[in-house]
N, C-alpha and C positions, 0 to 999 in steps of 0.2 A: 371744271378742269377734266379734259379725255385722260385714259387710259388708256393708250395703247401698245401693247406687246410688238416686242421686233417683231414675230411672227404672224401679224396682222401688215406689215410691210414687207414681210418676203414670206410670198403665200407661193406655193407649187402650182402651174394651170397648163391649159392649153395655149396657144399663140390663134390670133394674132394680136389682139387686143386685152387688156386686165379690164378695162370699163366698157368696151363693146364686144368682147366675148365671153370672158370670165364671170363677167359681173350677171350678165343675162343670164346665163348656164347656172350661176347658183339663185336667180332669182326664180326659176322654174323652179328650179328644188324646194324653195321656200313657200314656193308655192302651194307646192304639193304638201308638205306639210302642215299649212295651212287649212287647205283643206279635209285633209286626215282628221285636224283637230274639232274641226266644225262637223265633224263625221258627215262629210259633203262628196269625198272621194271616191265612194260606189258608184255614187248616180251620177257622174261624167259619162253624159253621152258625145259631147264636141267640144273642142276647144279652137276660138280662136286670142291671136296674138295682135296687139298696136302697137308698134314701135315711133317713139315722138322723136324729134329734134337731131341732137347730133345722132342716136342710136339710127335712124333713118337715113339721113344723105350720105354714112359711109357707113351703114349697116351691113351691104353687101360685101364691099371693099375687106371689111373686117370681120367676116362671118356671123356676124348676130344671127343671121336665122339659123344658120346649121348650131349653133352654141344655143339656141333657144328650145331646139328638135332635142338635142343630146340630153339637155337639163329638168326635161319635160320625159325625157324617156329615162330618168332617174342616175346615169351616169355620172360619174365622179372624175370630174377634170383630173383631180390625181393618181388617180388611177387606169382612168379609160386606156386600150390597148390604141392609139394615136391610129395604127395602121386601119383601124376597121372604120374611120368616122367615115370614111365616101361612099365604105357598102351600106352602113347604116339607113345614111340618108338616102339613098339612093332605094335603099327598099322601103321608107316609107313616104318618097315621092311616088314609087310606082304602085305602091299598092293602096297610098291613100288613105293609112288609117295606122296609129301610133302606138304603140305600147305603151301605156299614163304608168309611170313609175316602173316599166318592165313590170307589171300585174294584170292591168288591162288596158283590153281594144277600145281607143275610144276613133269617130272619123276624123281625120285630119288631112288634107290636102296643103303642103304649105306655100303653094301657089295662090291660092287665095287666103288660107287663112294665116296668113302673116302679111301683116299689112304695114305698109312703111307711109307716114305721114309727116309730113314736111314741118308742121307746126310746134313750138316750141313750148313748153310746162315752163310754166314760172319756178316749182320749185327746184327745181336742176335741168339742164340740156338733155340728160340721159336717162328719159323716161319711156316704161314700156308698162302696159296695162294687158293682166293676160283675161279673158271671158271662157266663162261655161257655161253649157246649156244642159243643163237635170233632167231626170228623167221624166219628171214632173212638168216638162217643159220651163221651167223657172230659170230664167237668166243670171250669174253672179259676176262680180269682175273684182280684180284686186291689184291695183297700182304699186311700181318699185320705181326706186331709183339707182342710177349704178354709179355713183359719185367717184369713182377714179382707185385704182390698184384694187380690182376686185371686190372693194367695199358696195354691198347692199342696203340703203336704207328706205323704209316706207316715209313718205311724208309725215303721220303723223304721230312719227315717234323719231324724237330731233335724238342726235346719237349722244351729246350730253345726258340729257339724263338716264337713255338705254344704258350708258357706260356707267352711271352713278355707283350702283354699290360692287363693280370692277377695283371701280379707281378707290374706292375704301382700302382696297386691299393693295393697294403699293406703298409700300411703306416711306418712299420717297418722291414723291410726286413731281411731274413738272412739266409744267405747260411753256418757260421759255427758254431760251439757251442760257440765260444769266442761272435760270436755276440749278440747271444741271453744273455751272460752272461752280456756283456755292456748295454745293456738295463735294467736288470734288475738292474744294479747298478747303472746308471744313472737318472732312475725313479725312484729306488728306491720301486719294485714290483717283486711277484713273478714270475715265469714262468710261470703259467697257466695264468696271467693277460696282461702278453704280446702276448702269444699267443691268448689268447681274443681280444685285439685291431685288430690285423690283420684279425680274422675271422669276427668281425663288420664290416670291410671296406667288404667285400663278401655277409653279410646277416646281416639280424639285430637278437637282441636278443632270439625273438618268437621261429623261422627259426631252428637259432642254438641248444637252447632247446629242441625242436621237436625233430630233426635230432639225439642227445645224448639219449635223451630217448629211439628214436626210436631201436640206436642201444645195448643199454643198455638190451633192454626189447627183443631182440634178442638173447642176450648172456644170460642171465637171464634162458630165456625157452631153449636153449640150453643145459646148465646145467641141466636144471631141465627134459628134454626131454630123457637126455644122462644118469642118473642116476636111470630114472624107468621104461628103456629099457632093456630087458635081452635076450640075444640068441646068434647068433653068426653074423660076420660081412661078408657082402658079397663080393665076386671077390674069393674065392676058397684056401685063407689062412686058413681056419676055427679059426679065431681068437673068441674067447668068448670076447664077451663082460666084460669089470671089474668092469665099476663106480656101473652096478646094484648092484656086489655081496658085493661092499668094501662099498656103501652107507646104503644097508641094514643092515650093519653089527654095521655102526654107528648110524644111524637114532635110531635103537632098534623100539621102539613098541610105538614112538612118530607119534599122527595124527596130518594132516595136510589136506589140499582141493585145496592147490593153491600156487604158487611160493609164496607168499609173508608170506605165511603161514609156507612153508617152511623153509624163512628166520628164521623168529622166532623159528621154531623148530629146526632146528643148532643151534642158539645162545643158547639156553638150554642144548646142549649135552655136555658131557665130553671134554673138551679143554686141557688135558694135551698136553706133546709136543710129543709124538708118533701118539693121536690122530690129531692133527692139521697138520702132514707131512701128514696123510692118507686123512684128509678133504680135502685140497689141490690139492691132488694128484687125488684124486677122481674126482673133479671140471673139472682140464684139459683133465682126460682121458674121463670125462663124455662127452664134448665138440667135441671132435677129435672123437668119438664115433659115433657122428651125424655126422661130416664132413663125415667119412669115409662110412656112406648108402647115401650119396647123400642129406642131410638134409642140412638145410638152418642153419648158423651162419655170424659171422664177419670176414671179413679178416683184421687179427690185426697182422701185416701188410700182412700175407697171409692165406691161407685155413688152409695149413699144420699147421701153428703157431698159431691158433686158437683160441688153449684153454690156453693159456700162460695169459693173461692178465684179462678175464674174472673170472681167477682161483684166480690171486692175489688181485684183486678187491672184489670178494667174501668173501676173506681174513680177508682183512681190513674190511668187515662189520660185518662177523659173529664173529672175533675173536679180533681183534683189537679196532672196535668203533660202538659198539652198536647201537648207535644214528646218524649214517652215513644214510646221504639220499642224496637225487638227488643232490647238490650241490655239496657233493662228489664227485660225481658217474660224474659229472661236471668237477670239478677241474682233478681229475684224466685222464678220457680220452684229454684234452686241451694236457696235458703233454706228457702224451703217445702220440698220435699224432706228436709232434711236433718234439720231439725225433725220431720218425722213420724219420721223412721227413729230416734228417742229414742226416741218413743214407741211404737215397733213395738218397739222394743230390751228396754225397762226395762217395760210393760204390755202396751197388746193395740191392735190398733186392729179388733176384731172383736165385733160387737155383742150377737154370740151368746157370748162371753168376757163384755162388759164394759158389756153397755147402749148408749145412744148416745150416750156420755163420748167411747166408745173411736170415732166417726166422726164427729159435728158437732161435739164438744169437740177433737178433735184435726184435724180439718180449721180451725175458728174457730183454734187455736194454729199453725199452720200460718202462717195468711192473715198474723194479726198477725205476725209475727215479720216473715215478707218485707215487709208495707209497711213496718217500720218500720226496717230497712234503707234500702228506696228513699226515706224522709223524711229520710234524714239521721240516722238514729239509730247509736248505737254497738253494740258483740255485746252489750255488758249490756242497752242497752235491748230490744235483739232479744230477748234469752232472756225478757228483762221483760215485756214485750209477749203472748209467746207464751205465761208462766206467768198473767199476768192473766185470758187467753182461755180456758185450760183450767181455771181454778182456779172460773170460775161457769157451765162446763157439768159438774163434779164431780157424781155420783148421775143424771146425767139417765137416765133408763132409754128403755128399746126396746120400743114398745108398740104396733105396726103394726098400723091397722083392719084387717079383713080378709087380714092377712097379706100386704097390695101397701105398696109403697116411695109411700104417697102423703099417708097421714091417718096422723102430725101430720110426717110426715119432711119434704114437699116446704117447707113454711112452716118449720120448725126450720133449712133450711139459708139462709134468708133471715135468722133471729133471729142466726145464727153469723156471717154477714158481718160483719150493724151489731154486732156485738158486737167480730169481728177488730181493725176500724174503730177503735172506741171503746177498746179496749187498746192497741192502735199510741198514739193521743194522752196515754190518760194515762202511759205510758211515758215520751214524748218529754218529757213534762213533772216526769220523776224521775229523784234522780239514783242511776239503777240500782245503785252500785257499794255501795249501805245496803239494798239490795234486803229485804225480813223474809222471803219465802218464796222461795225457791233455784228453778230450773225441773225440774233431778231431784229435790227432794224432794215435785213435786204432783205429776208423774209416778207418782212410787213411791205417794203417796196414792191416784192412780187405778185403779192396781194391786192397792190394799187394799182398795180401794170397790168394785171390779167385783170380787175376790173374795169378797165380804161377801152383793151384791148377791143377790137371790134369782131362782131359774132365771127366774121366773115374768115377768120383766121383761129378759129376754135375748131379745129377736127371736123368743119360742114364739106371739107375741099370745094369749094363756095370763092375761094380767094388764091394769092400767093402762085407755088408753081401748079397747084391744081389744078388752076383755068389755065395758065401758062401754055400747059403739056398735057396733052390727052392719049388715050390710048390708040389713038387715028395717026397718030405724031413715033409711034413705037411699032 
């Protein structure tokens, strides 16, 4: 049975991708300290990189090599300054040679030494193998996989038992949704409060706090970053930017100086229900807006799925509950979290596994579950809510134009908000405990459906609109 913390499903990173950039970029890093350990790290004189399977056919698309350059030159997704990655790279294509953990020069050209192969690892789709050559001449190499929302694992160390003596330490353990549902009936508490007990037994109050803020205040400027941006998005789609022209459109000629300022001046704009589908919609494409230049958001549970949850949340504050603050903004992500780590449990939340079921479907089941929590709803309708969400992004496949996180991802994470949305209500308005589909048993269907699914609609753009529509076509 996993252990896994909300904060292992909404990790802070780069854009464009949590499995094809996130994941590389810290598999460098692991890298590196692999080699530290092996006190192998002096004598790098060269490194080269193999990128397998789906990391390969939309590696470019989704910047795998520039995220593999950054991760190897010891940067911190959460913290790197966003604006500097194109000088970066840009000065170690032209000069040809890397700074290994910003310590030392090793040669690297990533023109040849990052190499993209078509061929596929049996243990996961998103496998990359990085080589060095010693001073000694001695060649070493060292295999990862980037299993989906950031998550890094080696082959052969299966993440069960890497988690074993984690999961000792939750005092409440649970692998399905019926369990989380016994707890809450047994204690007689919500959802967000059992998933609080287990993240106490990990960190204490302070910790956790921090950490929600931290990520809050992420997706926060996100939004707010993605919405007073306007031009067009790069990798050669020429996609216009939209939240600039759809936020201007509702903002009107209200000032403001600051996110929070901001808040307030939504809460004052017109709230019918056309404008509230557009406010929404704006939120998430404003989001995936910034993932898609390389901009720093949450993977909620991945890059592509971004703006799914931030949007709904926004939701609830501007339109929903006025007087919503950090407690909220609390309860909500506890829930979301806890909800995806099912779905990370029982299927995949990796698009290269399972289509994009396994990110806008389980980001959309995510969002639902926490609002309908913060409405006032019960764990049944929670789980209700959350099985609604997933059960009609079911089959959705992973068909990325050109291999970038833009054409149809950026608009699908807006479709999975109003969807989240629209499953919170009809929950709240059933009475869950007659539920006909269970929440682990459309899990386990998703599971069967992304097994079923054909490679060709797994993030290869191989299939779907990706051959459809090319960049000769734009």
């Amino acid at each position: 049975m996993e252990c896994i913390s909300i904060f292992d499903m909404l990790k802070i990173g780069v854009g464009p991708s949590s499995s094809h950039t996130l994941g590389p970029w810290r598999a460098g890093r692991r890298w590196i300290a692999e080699l530290k350990k092996s006190n192998q790290f002096e004598s790098v004189t060269s490194i080269t990189i193999d990128l397998f399977g789906s990391l390969s056919l939309t590696g470019k698309g989704h910047a795998t090599d520039i995220a593999v350059i950054l991760g190897l030159c010891g940067y911190d997704p959460q913290t790197i300054d966003v604006s500097k990655i194109s000088s970066i790279v840009k000065t170690i294509t032209n000069s040809k040679k890397l700074l290994f953990d910003n310590k030392l020069h090793v040669s690297f050209d990533p023109s040849t030494q990052i190499i993209f192969n078509k061929e596929f690892k049996d243990f996961h789709p998103n496998a990359i193998t990085f080589h060095a050559t010693l001073k000694d001449g001695v060649q070493i190499s060292s295999s990862f996989y980037s299993i989906g929302g950031g998550f890094v694992v080696k082959e052969e160390r299966k993440r069960k038992e890497k988690k074993l003596d984690e999961f000792l330490h939750f005092p409440l353990p649970i692998q399905k949704a019926t369990d989380l549902l016994a707890y809450c009936a047994s204690k007689n508490k919500k959802v967000s409060e059992i998933v609080l007990e287990n993240e106490r037994s990990l960190r204490n109050d302070q910790e956790i706090d921090e950490r929600i803020d931290a990520i809050w205040k992420v997706m926060l400027e996100s939004m707010y970053i993605g919405c007073h941006t306007e031009g067009t998005l790069p990798g050669g789609l020429n996609v216009r930017r939209r939240a600039y022209d759809t936020h201007k459109r509702l903002i009107n000629t209200t000032s403001y100086t600051n996110p929070t300022e901001w808040i307030e001046a939504i809460r004052d704009t017109e709230v019918k229900f056309r404008q509230i589908l557009k406010w929404v919609s704006c939120f998430a494409l404003a989001v995936n807006e910034v993932n898609a230049s390389l901009g720093r958001v949450v993977t909620a549970p991945t890059n592509g799925s971004a703006g799914v949850i931030p949007a709904v949340m926004m939701y609830y504050m501007v339109i929903e509950n006025h007087d919503a603050n950090f407690d909220d903004i609390k309860q909500f992500m506890l829930v979301a979290g806890e909800i995806g780590s099912l779905f990370k449990k029982g299927a995949t939340i990796s698009a290269a596994m399972g289509g994009c079921q396994a990110e806008i479907g389980v980001s959309s089941a995510m969002a639902a579950g926490a609002l309908t929590e913060l409405m006032g709803g019960t764990p049944e309708q929670v789980l209700m809510a959350s099985e609604i969400a997933m059960e009609h992004h079911l089959g959705l496949t992973c068909d990325p134009i050109a291999g970038l996180v833009q054409v149809p991802c950026i608009e699908r994470n807006a479709m999975g908000a109003i969807k989240a949305i629209n499953a919170c209500e009809m929950a709240l308005d059933t009475d869950a405990a007659h539920a006909k589909v269970p929440l682990d048993k459309v899990i386990e269907t998703m599971w069967e459906t992304a097994q079923d699914m054909n490679t060709k609609y797994k993030e290869t753009s191989e299939g779907g609109l990706a051959v459809k529509v090319s960049l000769s076509d734009c």
